[in-house]
N, C-alpha and C positions, 0 to 999 in steps of 0.2 A: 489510519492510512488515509489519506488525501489524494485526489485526481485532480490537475489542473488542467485548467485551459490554455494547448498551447500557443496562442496568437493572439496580441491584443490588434491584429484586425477583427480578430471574431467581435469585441468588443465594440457599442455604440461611442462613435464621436461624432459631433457637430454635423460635419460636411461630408460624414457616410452615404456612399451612393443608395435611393433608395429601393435598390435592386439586391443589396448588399444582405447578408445575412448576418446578427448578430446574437451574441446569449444576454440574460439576464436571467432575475430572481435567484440568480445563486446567492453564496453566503464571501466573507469578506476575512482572508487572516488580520492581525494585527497589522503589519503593513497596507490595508488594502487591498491587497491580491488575492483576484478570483480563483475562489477553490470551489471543487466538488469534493462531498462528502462521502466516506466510504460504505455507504449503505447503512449502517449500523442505527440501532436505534437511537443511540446519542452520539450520531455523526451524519447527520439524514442528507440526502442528495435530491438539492434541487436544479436544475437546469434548462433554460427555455429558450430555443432559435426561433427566431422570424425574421419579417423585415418589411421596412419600412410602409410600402408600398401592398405589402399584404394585410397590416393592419388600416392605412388609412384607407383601403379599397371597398374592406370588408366589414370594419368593425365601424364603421359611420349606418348609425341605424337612421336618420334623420330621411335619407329617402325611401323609406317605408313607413312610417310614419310611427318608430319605433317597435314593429311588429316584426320582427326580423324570426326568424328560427334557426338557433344556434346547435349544434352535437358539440358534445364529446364522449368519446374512447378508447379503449386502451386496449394495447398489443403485447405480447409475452416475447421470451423465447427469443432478444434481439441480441442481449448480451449477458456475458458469461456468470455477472454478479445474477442476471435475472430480473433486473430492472422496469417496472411496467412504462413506455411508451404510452402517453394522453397525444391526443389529438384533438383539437379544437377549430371547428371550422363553421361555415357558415352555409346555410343550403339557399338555392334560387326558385324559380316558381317551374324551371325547366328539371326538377330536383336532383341537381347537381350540388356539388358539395367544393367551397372556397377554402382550404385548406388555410389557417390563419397562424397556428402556432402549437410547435412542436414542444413535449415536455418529457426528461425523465425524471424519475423519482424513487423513493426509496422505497413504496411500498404503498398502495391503494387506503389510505387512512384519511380520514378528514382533515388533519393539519395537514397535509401533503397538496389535497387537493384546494384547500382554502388558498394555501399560498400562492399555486399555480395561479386560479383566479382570481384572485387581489393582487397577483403583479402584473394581467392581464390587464386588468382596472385601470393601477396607478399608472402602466405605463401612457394608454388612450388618454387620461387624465393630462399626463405630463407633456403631449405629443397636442394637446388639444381637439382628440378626436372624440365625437359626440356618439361615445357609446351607450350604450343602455340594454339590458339583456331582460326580456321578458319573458321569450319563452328557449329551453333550452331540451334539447330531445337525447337521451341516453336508456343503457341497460338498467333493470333494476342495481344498482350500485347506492345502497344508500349515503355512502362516504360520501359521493361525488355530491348529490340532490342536498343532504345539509351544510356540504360548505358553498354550491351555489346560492342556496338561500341566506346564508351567511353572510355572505358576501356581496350580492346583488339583492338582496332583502325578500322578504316573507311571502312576497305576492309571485313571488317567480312561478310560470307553471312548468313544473318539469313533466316532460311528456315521455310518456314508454313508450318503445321501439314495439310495434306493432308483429314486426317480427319474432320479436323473441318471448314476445306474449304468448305466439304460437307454437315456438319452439320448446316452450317450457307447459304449457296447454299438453303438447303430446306427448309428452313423458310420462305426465298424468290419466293419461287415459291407456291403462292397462290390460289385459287380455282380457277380462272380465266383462269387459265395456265394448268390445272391438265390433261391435255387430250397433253399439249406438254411436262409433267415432263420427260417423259424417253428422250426424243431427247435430250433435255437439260443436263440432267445426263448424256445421253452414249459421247455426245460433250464435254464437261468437262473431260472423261474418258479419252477419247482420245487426248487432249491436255497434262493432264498427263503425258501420255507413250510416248510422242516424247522423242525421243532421244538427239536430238540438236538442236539447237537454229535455223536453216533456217528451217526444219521442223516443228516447232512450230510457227512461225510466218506465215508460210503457211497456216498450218491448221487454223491458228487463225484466219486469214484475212477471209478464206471460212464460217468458222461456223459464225463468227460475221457476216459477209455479207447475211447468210440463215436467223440466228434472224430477220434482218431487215424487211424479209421480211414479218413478222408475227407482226402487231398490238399488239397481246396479250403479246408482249416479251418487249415492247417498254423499261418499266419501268424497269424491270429485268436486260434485257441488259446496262443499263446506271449504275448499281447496281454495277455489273459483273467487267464493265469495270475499275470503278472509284474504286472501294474494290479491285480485284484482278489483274489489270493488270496493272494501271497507281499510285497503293499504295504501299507502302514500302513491301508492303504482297506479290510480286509478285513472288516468289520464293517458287513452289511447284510440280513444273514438275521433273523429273525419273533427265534429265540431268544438275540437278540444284545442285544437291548431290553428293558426292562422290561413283563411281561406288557401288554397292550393297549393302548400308546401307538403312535402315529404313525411310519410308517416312510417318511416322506418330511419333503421343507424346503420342501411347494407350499404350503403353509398363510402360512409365512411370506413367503414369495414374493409372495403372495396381498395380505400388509399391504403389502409394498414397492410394489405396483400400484396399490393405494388411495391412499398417498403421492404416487406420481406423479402420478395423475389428478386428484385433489381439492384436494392445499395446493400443487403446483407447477406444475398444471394443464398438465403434459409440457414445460415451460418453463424454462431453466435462469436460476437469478437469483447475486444474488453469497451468500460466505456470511452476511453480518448478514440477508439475506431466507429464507436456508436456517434461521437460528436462530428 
């Protein structure tokens, strides 16, 4: 089963206004005609709107001197196949969030999201816009973080949402512990806000070493260490960023909620009503 798109204005030509909204990175029948895929694992659905004027706004990293800080993430629950919604956008130094382009897909896997961003790529490539993604801020999702490195190469730093560092922090701190939850929380805080990298390993040697001293932390502490300091996730401290950008994904979060509320009105439709 196949979904099409039905308007080839949704479709980029030439002399599209650049206010105009269009799809790409989908797939092609034999004719050439854009099709979406019906979810399935060997029928995957790619589909990406923007336009013109949000890419060349947003994704020209050249006036910051390629130090930009990019999100993305993803939203449930739009449409009735179940589809995850990517969002990909850009934050400011006012940590405001540029909303740059919208994606559905067939399911949160690393070819899924590789293609998203490599057709984000080609297309700045083809449009002549001087992208360059250095650093890119999401949830632990490791699908997402190896096909950005995939695709924008090795050195990218993907940065963890500071948020959910915490929101995943207090799950792990059980009744057992609930009488050392604040130490633990204001220790956390305060690795945070180091500034650089010998401050931080400082402070890190001293708090891990007070854990120690505490039975109740045993389990916590091995949690701690192996999730956020010895896994890919390590990258959520002030000096991991680029000075004054945004050290969370609630901003973006924030657009995903407005999506729900306002164009889906919390109501799941099929995908030609998602498009």
């Amino acid at each position: 089963m196949n979904f099409e798109i039905g308007s080839r204005h949704h479709l980029y030509f030439p002399t599209i206004d650049q206010d105009t909204p269009f799809f790409f990175g989908f797939n092609k029948d034999a004719n050439g005609k854009p099709i979406i895929g019906s979810g399935a694992y060997d029928d995957r659905t790619y589909i990406f709107p923007t336009t013109l004027k949000l890419l060349r706004m947003n994704c020209d990293t050249s006036n910051q001197n390629h130090s930009a800080l990019f999100h993305v993430d993803a939203t449930y629950k739009l449409s009735i196949s179940r589809h995850p919604l990517l969002l990909f956008g850009r934050s400011n130094f006012k940590k405001e969030i540029k909303p740059i382009v919208l994606g559905i897909i067939s399911q949160e896997e690393t070819l899924e999201f590789k293609i998203f961003f490599s057709s984000i790529h080609s297309l700045c490539q083809h449009f002549g816009i001087n992208f360059v993604l250095r650093y890119m801020m999401q949830d632990a999702q490791a699908s997402s973080s190896a096909a950005v490195r995939a695709v924008f190469g090795p050195d990218v730093t993907v940065l963890m949402c500071y948020f959910h560092l915490n929101q995943n922090v207090k799950k792990h701190l059980d009744k057992s512990v609930k009488h050392l939850k604040d130490i633990v929380l204001g220790d956390i805080s305060c690795l945070h806000y180091c500034t650089d990298l010998t401050q931080y390993l400082n402070k890190r040697h001293e708090i891990i070493s007070k854990w120690e001293t505490f039975l109740e932390l045993k389990q916590f502490k091995t949690y701690f260490v192996s999730q956020w300091i010895e896994s890919q996730w390590l990258n959520w401290q002030l000096f991991s960023r680029p000075p004054g950008f945004s050290t969370t994904n609630n901003n973006v979060e924030s657009i995903n909620g407005q999506i729900k509320k306002f164009f889906a009105k919390y109501r799941r439709g099929s995908i030609n009503e998602c498009l």
